[in-house]
ZADO-1210 file (C-alpha; in nm, 4 decimals, padded with zeros to 6 digits):
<atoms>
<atom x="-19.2431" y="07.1728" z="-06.7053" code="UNK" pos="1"/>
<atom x="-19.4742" y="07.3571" z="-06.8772" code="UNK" pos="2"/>
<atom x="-19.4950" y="07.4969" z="-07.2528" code="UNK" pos="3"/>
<atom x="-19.3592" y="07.7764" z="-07.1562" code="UNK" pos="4"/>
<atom x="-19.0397" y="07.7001" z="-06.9298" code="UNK" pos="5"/>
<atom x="-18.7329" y="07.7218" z="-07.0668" code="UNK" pos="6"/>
<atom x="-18.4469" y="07.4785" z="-07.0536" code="UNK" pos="7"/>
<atom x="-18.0859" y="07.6161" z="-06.9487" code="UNK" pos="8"/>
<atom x="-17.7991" y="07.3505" z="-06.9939" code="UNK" pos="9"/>
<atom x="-17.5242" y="07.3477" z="-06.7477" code="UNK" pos="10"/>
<atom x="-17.2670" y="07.5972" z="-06.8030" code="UNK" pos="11"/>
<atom x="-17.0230" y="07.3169" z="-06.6823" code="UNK" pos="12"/>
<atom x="-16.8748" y="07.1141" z="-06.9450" code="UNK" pos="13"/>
<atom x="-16.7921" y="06.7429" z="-07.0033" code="UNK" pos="14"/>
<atom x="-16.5097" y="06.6194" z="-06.8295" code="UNK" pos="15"/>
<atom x="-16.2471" y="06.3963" z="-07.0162" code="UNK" pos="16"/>
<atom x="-16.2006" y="06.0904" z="-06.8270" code="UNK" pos="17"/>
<atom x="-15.9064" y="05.9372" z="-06.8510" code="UNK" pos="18"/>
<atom x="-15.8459" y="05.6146" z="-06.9671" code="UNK" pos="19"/>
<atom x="-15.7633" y="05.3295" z="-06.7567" code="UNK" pos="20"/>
<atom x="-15.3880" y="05.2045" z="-06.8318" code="UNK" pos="21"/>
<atom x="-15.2632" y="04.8470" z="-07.0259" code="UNK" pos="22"/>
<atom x="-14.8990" y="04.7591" z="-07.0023" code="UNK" pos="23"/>
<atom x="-14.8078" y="04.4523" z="-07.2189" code="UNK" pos="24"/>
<atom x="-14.7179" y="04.2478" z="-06.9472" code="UNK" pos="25"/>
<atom x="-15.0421" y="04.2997" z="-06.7373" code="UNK" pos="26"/>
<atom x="-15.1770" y="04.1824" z="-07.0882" code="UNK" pos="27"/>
<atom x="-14.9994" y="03.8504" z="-07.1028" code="UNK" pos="28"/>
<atom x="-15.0804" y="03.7599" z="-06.7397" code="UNK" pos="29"/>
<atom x="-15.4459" y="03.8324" z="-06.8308" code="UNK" pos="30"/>
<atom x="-15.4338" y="03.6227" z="-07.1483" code="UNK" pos="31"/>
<atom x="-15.2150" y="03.3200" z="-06.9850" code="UNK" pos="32"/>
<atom x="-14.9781" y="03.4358" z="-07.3118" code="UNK" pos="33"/>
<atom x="-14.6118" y="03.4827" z="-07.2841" code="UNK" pos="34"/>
<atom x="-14.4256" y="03.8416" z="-07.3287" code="UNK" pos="35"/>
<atom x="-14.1193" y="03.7522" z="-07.5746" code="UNK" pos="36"/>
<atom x="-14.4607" y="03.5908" z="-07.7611" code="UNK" pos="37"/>
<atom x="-14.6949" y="03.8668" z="-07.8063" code="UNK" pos="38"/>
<atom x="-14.3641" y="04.0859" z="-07.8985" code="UNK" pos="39"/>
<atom x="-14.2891" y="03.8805" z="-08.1741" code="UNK" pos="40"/>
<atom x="-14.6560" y="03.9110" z="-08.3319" code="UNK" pos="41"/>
<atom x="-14.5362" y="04.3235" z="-08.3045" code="UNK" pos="42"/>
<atom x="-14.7527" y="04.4238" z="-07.9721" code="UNK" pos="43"/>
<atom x="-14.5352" y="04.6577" z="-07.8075" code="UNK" pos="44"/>
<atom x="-14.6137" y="04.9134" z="-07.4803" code="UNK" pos="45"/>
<atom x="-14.6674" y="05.2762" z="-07.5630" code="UNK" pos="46"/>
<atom x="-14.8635" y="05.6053" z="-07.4294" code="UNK" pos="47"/>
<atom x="-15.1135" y="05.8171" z="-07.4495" code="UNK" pos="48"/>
<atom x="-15.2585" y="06.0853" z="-07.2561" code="UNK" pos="49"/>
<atom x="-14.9437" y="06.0228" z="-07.0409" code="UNK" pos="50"/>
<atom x="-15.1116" y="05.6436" z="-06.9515" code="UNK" pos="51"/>
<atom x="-14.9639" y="05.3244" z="-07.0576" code="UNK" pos="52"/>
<atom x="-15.1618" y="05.1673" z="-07.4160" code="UNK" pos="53"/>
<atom x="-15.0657" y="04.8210" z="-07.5877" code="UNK" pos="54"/>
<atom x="-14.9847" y="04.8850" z="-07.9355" code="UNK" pos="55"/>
<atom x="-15.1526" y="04.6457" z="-08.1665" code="UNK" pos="56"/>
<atom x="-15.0202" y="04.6579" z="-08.5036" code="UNK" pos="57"/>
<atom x="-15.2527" y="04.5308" z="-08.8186" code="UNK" pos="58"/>
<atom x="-14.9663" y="04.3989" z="-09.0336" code="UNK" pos="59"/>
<atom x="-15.0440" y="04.3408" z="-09.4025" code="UNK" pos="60"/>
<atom x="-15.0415" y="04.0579" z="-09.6076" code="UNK" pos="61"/>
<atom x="-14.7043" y="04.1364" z="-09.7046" code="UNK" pos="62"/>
<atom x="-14.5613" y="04.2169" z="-09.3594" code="UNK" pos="63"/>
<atom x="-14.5800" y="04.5900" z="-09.3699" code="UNK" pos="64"/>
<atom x="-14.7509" y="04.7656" z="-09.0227" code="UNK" pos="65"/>
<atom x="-15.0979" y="04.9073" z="-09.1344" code="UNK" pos="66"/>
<atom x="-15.3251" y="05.0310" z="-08.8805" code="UNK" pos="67"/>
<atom x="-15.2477" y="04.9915" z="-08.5375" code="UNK" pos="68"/>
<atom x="-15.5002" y="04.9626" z="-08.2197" code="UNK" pos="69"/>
<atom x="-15.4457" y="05.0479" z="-07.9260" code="UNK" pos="70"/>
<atom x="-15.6092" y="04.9012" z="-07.6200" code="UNK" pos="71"/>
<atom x="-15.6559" y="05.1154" z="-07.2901" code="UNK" pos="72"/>
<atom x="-15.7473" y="04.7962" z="-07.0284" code="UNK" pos="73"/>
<atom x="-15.8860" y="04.4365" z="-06.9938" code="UNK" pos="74"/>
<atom x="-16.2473" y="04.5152" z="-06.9156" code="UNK" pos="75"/>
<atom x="-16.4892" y="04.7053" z="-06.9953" code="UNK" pos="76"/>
<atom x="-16.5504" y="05.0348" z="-06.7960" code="UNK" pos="77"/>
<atom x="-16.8581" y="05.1943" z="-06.6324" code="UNK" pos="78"/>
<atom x="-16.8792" y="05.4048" z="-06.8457" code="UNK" pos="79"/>
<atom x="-16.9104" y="05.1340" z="-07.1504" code="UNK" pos="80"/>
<atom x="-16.6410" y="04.9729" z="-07.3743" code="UNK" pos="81"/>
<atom x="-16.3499" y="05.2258" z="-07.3359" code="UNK" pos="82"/>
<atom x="-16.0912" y="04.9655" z="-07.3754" code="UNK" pos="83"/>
<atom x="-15.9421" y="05.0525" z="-07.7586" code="UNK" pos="84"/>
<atom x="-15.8852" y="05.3094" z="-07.9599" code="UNK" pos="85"/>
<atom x="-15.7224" y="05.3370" z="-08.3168" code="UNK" pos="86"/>
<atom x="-15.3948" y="05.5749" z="-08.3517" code="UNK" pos="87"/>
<atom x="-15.4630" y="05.8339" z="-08.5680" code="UNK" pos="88"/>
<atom x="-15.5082" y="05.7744" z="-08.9264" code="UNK" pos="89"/>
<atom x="-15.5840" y="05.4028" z="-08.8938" code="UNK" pos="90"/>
<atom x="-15.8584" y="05.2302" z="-09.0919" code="UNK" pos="91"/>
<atom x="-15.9449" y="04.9279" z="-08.9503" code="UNK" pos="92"/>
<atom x="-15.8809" y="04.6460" z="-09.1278" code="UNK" pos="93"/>
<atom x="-15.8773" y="04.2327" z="-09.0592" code="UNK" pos="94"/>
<atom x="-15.6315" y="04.1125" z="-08.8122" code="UNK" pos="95"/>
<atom x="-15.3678" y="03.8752" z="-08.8828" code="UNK" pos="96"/>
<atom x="-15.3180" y="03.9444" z="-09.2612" code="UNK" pos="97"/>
<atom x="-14.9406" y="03.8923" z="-09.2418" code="UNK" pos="98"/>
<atom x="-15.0509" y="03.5227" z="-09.1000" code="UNK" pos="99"/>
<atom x="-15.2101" y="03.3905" z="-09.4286" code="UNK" pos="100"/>
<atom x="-14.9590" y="03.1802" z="-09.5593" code="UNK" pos="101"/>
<atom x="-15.0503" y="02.9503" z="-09.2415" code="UNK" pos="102"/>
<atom x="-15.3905" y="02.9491" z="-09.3262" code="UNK" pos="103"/>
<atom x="-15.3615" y="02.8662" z="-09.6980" code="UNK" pos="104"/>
<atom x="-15.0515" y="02.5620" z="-09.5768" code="UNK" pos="105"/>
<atom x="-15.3316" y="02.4408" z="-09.3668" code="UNK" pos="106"/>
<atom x="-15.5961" y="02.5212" z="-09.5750" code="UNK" pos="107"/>
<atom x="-15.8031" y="02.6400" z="-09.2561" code="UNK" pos="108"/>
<atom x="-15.8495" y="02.9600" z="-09.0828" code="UNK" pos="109"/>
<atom x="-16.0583" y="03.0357" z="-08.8172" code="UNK" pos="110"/>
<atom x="-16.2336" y="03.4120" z="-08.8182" code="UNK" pos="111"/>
<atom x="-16.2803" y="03.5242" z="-08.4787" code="UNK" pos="112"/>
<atom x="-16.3678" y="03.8358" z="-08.2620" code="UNK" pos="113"/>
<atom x="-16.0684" y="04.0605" z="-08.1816" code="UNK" pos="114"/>
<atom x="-15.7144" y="04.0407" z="-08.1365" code="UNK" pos="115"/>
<atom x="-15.6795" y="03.9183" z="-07.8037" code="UNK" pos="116"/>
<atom x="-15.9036" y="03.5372" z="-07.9488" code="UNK" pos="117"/>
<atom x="-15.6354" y="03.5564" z="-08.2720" code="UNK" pos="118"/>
<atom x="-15.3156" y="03.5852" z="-07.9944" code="UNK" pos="119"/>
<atom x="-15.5007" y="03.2838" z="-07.8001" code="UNK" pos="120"/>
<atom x="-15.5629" y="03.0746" z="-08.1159" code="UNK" pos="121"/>
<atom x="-15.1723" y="03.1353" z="-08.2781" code="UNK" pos="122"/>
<atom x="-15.0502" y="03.0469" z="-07.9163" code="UNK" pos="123"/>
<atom x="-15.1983" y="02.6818" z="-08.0411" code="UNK" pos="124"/>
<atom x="-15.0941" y="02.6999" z="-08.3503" code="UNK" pos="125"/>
<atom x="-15.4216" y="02.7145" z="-08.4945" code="UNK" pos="126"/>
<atom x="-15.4345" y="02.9886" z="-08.7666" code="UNK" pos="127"/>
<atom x="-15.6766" y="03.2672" z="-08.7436" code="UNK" pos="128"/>
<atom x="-15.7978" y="03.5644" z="-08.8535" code="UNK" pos="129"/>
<atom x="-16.0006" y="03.8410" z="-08.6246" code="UNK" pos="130"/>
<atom x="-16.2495" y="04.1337" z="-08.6661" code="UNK" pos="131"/>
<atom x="-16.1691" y="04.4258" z="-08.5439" code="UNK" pos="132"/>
</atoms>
């Protein structure tokens, strides 16, 4: 190119991809964790973009759904980490708030990465906290 060329982008624009698809069940086989389980810690199925999403409430300390994640597949994609999202209007937050009172019975919580290690860990009983 020389000093004098000139650069025309593609008239064509980006394509949205769509994302990949995450029933709750598909989730529990991945995680070894039961169904009637993961329901009762408020994970639920839903959609977007007309594809199935696993709702991930962030309850409060006091019980109340906060923020809620929403996760698109197990793995990561080719095209990077396009497995969560956050509904709209969500500020993320720490996971497992509503679970304190285990932690402070026990007097030990364990801070971990994401949801999915904080499902694992309460399936044991252990209490935990995750990050987001």
């Amino acid at each position: 190119m020389t000093p004098h060329s000139v650069v025309v982008p593609s008239s064509a624009g980006a394509t949205v991809q769509p994302l990949p698809g995450l029933t709750l069940e598909q989730y529990a086989l991945a995680k070894q964790l039961s169904v009637p389980r993961l329901r009762s810690w408020g994970l639920s199925d839903t959609t977007i973009y007309h594809r199935p999403a696993l709702a991930i409430p962030y309850r409060g300390v006091d019980g109340r759904d906060g923020p809620v994640r929403l996760r698109h597949a197990i793995d990561k994609g080719p095209q990077g980490d396009e497995r969560f999202t956050w509904r709209k209007g969500s500020t993320p937050c720490l996971y497992g708030l509503d679970r304190l009172a285990d932690a402070r019975a026990t007097h030990t919580v364990v801070l971990c990465e994401g949801e999915s290690d904080c499902h694992t860990l309460w399936h044991h009983d252990v209490p935990a906290l995750g990050l987001p």
